[in-house]
DOBA-725296 format. One record per residue (C-alpha): residue number from 1; residue in one letter; x, y negated, z negated. Coordinates in Angstrom, 2 decimals, m for minus. Layout:
REM DOBA-725296
+------+------+---------+---------+---------+
! vomi ! vopa !      px !      py !      pz !
+------+------+---------+---------+---------+
!  NUM !    A !       X !       Y !       Z !
...
+------+------+---------+---------+---------+
REM end
This chain:
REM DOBA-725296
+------+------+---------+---------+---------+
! vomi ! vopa !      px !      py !      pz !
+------+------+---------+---------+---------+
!    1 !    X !   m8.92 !   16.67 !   43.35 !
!    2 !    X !   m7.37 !   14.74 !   40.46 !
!    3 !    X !   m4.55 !   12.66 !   41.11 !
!    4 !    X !   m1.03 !   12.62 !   39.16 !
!    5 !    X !   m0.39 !   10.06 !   37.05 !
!    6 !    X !    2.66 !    7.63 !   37.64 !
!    7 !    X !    4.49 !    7.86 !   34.57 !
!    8 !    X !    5.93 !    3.73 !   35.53 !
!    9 !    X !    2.92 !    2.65 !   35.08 !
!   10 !    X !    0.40 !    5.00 !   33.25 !
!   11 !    X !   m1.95 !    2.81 !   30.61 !
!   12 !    X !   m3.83 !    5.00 !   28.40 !
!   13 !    X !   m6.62 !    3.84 !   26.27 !
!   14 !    X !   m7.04 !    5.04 !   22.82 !
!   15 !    X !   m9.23 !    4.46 !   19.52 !
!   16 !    X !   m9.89 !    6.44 !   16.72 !
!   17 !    X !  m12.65 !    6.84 !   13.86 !
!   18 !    X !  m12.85 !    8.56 !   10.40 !
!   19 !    X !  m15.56 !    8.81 !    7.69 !
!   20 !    X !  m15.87 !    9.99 !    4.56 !
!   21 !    X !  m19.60 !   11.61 !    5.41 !
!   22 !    X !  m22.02 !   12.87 !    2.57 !
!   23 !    X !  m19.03 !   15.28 !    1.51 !
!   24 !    X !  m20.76 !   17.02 !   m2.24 !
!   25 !    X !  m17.14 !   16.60 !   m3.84 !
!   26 !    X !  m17.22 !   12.93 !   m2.82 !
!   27 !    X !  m13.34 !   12.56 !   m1.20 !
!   28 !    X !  m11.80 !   11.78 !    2.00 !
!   29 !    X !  m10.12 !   14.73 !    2.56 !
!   30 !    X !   m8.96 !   14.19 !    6.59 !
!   31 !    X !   m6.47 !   12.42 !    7.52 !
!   32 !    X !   m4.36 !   11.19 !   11.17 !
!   33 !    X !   m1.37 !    9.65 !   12.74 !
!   34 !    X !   m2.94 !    6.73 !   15.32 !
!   35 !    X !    0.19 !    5.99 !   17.67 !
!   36 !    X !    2.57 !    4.87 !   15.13 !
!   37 !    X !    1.63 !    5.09 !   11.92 !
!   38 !    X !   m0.67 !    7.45 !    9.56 !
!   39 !    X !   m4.30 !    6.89 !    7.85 !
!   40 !    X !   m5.85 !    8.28 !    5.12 !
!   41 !    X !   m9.46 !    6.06 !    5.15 !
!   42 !    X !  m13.23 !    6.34 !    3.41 !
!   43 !    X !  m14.46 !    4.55 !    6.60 !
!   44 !    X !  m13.13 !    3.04 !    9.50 !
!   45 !    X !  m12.81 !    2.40 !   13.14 !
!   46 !    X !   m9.66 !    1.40 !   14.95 !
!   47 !    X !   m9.48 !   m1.32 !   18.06 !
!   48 !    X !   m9.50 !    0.28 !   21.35 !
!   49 !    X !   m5.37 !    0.31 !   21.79 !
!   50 !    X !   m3.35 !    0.22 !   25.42 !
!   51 !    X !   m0.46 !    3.04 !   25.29 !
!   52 !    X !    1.75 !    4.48 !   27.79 !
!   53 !    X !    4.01 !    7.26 !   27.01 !
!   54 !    X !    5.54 !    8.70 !   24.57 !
!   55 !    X !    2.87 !    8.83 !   21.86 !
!   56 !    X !    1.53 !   11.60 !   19.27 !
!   57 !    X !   m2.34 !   11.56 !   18.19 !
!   58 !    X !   m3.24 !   13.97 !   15.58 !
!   59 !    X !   m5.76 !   14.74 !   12.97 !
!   60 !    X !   m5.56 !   17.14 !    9.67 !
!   61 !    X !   m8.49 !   18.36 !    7.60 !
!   62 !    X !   m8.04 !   19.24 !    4.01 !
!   63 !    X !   m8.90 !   22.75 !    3.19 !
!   64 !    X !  m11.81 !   22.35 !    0.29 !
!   65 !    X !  m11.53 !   25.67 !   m0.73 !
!   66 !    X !   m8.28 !   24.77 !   m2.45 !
!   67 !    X !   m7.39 !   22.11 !   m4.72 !
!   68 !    X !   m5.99 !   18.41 !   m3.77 !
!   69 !    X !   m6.37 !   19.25 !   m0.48 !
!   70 !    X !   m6.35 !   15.37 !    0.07 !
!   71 !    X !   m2.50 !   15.22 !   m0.58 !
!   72 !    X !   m2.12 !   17.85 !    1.87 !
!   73 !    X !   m3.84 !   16.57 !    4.81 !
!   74 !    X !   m1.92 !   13.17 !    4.22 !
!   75 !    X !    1.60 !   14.60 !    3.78 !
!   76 !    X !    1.16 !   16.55 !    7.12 !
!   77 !    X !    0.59 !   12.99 !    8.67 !
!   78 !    X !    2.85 !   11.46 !    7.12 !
!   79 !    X !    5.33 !   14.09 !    8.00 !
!   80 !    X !    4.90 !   13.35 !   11.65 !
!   81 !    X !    5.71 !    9.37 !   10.92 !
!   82 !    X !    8.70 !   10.78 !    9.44 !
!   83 !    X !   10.08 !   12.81 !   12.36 !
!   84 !    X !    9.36 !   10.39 !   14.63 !
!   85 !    X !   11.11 !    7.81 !   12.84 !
!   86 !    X !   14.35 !   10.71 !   12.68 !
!   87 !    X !   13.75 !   10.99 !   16.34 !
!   88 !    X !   13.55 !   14.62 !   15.22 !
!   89 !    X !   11.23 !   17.17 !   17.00 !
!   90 !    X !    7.34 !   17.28 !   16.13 !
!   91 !    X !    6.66 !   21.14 !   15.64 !
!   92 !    X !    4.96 !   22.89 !   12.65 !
!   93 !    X !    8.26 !   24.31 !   11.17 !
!   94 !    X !    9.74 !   20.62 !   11.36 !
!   95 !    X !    6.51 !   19.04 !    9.88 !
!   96 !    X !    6.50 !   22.26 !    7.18 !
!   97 !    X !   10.57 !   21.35 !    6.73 !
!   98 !    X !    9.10 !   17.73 !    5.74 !
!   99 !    X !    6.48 !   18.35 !    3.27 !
!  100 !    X !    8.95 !   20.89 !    1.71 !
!  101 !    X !   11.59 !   18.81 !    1.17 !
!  102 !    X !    9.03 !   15.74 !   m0.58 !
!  103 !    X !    8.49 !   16.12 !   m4.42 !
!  104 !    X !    5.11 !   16.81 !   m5.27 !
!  105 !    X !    3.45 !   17.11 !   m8.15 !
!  106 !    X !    2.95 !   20.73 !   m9.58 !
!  107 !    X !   m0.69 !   20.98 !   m9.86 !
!  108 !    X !   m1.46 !   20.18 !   m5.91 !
!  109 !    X !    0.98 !   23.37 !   m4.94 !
!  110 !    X !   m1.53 !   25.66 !   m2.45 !
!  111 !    X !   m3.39 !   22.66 !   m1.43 !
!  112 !    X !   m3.99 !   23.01 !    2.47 !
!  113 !    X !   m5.05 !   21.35 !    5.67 !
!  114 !    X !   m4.99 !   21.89 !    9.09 !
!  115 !    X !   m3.52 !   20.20 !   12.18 !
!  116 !    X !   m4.55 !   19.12 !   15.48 !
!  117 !    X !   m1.62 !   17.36 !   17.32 !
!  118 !    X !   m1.38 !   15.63 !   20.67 !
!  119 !    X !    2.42 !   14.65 !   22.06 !
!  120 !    X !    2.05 !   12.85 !   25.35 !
!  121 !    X !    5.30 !   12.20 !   27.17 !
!  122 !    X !    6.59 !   11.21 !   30.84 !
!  123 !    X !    8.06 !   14.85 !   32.46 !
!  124 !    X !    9.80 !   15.13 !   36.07 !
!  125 !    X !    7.65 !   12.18 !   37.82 !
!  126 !    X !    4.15 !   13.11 !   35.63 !
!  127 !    X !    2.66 !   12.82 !   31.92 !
!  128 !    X !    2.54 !   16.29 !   30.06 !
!  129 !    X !    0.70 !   16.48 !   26.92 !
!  130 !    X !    1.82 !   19.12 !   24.42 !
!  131 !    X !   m0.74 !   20.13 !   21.81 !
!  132 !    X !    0.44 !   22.16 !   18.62 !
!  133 !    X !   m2.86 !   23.77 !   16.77 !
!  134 !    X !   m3.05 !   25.37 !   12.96 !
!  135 !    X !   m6.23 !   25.88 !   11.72 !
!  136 !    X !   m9.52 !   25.01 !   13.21 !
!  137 !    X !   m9.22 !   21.46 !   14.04 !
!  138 !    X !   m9.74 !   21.11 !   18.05 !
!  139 !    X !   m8.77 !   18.95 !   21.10 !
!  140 !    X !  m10.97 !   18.99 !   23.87 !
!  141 !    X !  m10.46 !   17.76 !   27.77 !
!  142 !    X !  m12.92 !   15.74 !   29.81 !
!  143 !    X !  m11.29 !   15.75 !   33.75 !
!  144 !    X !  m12.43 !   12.88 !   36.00 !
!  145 !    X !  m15.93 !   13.79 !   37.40 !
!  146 !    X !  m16.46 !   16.90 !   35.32 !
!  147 !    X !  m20.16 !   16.95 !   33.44 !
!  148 !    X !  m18.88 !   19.37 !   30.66 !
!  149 !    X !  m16.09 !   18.94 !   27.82 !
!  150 !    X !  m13.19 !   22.05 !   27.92 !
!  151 !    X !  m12.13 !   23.38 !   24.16 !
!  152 !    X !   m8.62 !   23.67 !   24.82 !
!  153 !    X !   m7.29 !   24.97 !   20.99 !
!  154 !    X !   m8.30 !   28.74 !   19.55 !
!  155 !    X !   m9.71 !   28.09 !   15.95 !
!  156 !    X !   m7.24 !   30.49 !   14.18 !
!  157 !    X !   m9.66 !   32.08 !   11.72 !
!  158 !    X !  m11.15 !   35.89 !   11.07 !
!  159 !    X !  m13.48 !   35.58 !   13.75 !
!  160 !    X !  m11.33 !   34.95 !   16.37 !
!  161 !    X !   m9.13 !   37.61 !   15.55 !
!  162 !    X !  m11.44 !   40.17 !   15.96 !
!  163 !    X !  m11.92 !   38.55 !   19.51 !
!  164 !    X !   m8.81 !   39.22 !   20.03 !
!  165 !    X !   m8.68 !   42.62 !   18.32 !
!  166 !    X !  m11.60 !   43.49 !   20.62 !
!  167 !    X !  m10.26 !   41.75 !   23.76 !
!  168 !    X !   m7.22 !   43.93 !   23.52 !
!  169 !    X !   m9.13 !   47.14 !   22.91 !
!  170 !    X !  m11.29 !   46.55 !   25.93 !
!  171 !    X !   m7.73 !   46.37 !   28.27 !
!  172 !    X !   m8.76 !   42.41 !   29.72 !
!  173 !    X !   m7.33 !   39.05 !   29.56 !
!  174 !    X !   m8.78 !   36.14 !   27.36 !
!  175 !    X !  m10.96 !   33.24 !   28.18 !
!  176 !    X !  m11.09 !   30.28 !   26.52 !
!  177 !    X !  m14.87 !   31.12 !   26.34 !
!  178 !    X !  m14.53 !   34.30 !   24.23 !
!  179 !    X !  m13.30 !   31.96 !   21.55 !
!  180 !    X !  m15.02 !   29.81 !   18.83 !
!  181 !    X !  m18.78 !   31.18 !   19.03 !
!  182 !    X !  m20.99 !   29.56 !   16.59 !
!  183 !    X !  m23.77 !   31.21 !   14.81 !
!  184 !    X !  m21.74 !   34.04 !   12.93 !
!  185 !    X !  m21.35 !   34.79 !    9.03 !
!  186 !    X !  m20.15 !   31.65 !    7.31 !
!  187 !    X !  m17.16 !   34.36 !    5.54 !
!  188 !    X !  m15.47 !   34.34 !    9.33 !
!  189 !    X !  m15.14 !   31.13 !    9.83 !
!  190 !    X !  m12.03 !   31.47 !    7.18 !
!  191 !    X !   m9.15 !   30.14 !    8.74 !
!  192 !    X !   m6.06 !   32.49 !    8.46 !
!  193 !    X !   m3.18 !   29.58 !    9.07 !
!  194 !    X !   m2.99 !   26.17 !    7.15 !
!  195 !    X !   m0.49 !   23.71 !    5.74 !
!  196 !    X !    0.48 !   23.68 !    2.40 !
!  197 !    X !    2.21 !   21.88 !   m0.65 !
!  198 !    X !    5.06 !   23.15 !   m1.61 !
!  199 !    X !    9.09 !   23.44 !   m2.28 !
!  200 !    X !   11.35 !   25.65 !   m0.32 !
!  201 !    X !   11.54 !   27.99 !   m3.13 !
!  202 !    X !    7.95 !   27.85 !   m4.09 !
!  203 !    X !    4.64 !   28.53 !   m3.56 !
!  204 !    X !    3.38 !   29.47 !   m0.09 !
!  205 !    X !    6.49 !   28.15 !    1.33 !
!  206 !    X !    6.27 !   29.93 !    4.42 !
!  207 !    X !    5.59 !   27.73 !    7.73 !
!  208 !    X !    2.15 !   28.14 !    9.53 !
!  209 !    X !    2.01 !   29.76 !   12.73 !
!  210 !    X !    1.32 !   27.23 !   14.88 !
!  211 !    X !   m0.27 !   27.80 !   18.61 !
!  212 !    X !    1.31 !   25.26 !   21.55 !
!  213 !    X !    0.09 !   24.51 !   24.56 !
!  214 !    X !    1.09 !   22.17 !   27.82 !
!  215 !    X !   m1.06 !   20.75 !   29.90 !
!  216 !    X !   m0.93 !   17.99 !   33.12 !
!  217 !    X !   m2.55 !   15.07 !   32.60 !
!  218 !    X !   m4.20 !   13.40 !   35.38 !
!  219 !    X !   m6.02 !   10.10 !   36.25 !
!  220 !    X !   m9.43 !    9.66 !   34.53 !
!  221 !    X !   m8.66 !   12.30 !   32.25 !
!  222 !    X !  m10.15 !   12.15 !   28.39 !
!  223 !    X !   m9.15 !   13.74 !   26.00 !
!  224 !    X !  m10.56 !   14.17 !   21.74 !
!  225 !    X !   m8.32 !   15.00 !   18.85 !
!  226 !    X !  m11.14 !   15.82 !   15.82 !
!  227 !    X !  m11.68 !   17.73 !   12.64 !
!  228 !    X !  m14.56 !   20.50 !   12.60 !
!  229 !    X !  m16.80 !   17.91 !   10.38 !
!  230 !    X !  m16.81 !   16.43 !   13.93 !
!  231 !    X !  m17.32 !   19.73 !   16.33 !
!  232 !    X !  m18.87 !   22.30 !   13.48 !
!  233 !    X !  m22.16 !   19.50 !   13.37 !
!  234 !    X !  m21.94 !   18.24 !   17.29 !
!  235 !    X !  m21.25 !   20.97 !   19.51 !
!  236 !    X !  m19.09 !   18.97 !   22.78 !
!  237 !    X !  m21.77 !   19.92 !   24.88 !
!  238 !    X !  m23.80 !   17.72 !   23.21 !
!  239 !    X !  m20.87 !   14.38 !   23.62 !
!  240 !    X !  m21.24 !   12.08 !   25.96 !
!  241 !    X !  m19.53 !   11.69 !   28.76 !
!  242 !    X !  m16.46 !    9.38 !   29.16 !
!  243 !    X !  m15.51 !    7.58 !   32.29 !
!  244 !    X !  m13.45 !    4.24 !   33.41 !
!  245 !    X !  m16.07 !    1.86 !   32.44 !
!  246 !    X !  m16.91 !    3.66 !   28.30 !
!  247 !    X !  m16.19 !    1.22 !   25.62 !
!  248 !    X !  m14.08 !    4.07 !   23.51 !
!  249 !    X !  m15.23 !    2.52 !   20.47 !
!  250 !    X !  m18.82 !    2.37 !   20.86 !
!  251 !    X !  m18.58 !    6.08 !   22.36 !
!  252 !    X !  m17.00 !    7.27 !   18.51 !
!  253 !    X !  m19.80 !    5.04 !   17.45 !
!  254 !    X !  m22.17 !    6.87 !   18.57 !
!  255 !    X !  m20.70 !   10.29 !   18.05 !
!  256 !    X !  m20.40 !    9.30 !   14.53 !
!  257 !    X !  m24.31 !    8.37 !   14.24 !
!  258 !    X !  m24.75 !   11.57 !   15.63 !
!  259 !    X !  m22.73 !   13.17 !   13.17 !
!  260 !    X !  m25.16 !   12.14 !   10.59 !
!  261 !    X !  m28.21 !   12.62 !   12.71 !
!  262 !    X !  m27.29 !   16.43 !   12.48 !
!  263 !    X !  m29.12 !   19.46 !   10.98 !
!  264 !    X !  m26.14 !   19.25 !    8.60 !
!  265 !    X !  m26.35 !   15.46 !    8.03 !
!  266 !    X !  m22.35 !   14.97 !    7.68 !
!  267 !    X !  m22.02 !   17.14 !    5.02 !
!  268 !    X !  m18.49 !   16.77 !    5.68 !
!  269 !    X !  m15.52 !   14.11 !    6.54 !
!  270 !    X !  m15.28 !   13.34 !    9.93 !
!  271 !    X !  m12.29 !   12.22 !   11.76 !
!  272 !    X !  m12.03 !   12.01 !   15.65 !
!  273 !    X !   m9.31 !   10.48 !   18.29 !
!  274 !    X !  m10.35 !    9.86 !   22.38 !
!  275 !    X !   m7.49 !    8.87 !   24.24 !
!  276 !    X !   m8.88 !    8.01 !   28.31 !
!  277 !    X !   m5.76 !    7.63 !   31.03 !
!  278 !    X !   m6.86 !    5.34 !   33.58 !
+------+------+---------+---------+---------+
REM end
């Protein structure tokens, strides 16, 4: 049985990595917040940083099916930055407030990119980490002593919501499990919320429905924030494993090589965050 951390003296370990892969339009197009600030890189691997709680890890993917999706993925990021530095609340309709209200130029309106958030704070004696979800970028859950990696984020896209459609016909509950099957027409994998430039009064200004979730974070518990040119090419099943004595950064190291050692030879950017709490 896991054991609670104690929020007095909880150390978490965290390190991130990004890469620009063998994308065919030839940009960076991800983009994440790493503690206390926001990245937008070609290449590049973070030291292995000690954090206790509060901290937000997050990742966003430009959408290449629209245009400047680049400026998208980097003003969602920098959005968080933003509220944090307002001591304001980090939700989608805050973060969509943010890019709203920032000028931007009128030829990236429509750009869009997804988000995969982490907020890790000190609650009632433990550490709760709340993840908000748009789009299909993931964050996945290694416990202490499991031999399998738990998808805990529903890629909101057409396929899953005819899992759902179906689920609700048949009269049962969901599992995790139902969700984010592989091997399906490429046309599905659409995703059906996003991110996206614009003014209050403008185009697409409507905020993405994001999906929350809270979970309790225990001791030797691991956890990866990553785009899908990380999990669409290297299913989790295929990670290795994390416990107390992984070098973080050699672990997205490798993940990385394997990234390009794919059938689909990082045909896209790549951007992934492992945060361990020892």
């Amino acid at each position: 049985m896991n054991t609670s951390l104690d929020c007095t003296n909880i150390v978490g370990q965290a390190c991130a990595i990004t890469f620009q892969g063998n994308a065919s339009n030839n940009r960076q197009q991800d983009a994440f917040f790493f503690i206390d600030d926001y990245y937008q890189e070609r290449l590049g691997v973070t030291a292995v940083k000690s954090i206790s709680p509060p901290f937000c890890l997050a990742v966003s993917d430009g959408v290449a099916s629209s245009n400047h999706s680049q400026y998208c993925s980097k003003a969602v990021v920098k959005s968080i930055k933003s509220l944090i530095d307002r001591q304001q609340p980090l939700n989608a309709i805050n973060i969509h407030n943010v890019i709203s209200e920032t000028k931007h130029s009128a030829k990236r309106y429509g750009a869009a990119a997804t988000l995969a958030m982490l907020e890790v704070k000190s609650e009632q004696g433990g550490i709760q980490g709340k993840i908000t979800h748009v789009g299909d970028s993931r964050v996945y859950r290694l416990t202490s002593g499991s031999s399998q990696w738990e998808c805990l984020t529903r890629d909101q896209n057409l396929l899953n919501d005819l899992i759902d459609e179906q689920i609700q016909a048949e009269g049962r509950q969901a599992q995790m499990s139902d969700y984010n099957q592989a091997g399906m027409a490429g046309m599905l994998y659409g995703i059906t919320e996003c991110f996206s430039l614009s003014t209050k009064d403008g185009f697409n200004a409507e905020a993405p429905q994001s999906e929350v979730t809270t979970i309790e974070i225990d001791t030797g518990d691991s956890l990866v924030i990553c785009t899908d040119g990380i999990h669409d090419l290297v299913p989790s099943d295929e990670w290795g494993l994390i416990d107390e004595h992984t070098d973080l950064q050699k672990w997205l190291l490798a993940l990385k090589t394997q990234v390009y050692q794919s059938e689909g030879n990082a045909y896209d950017n790549g951007t992934a965050i492992v945060v361990r709490f020892d």
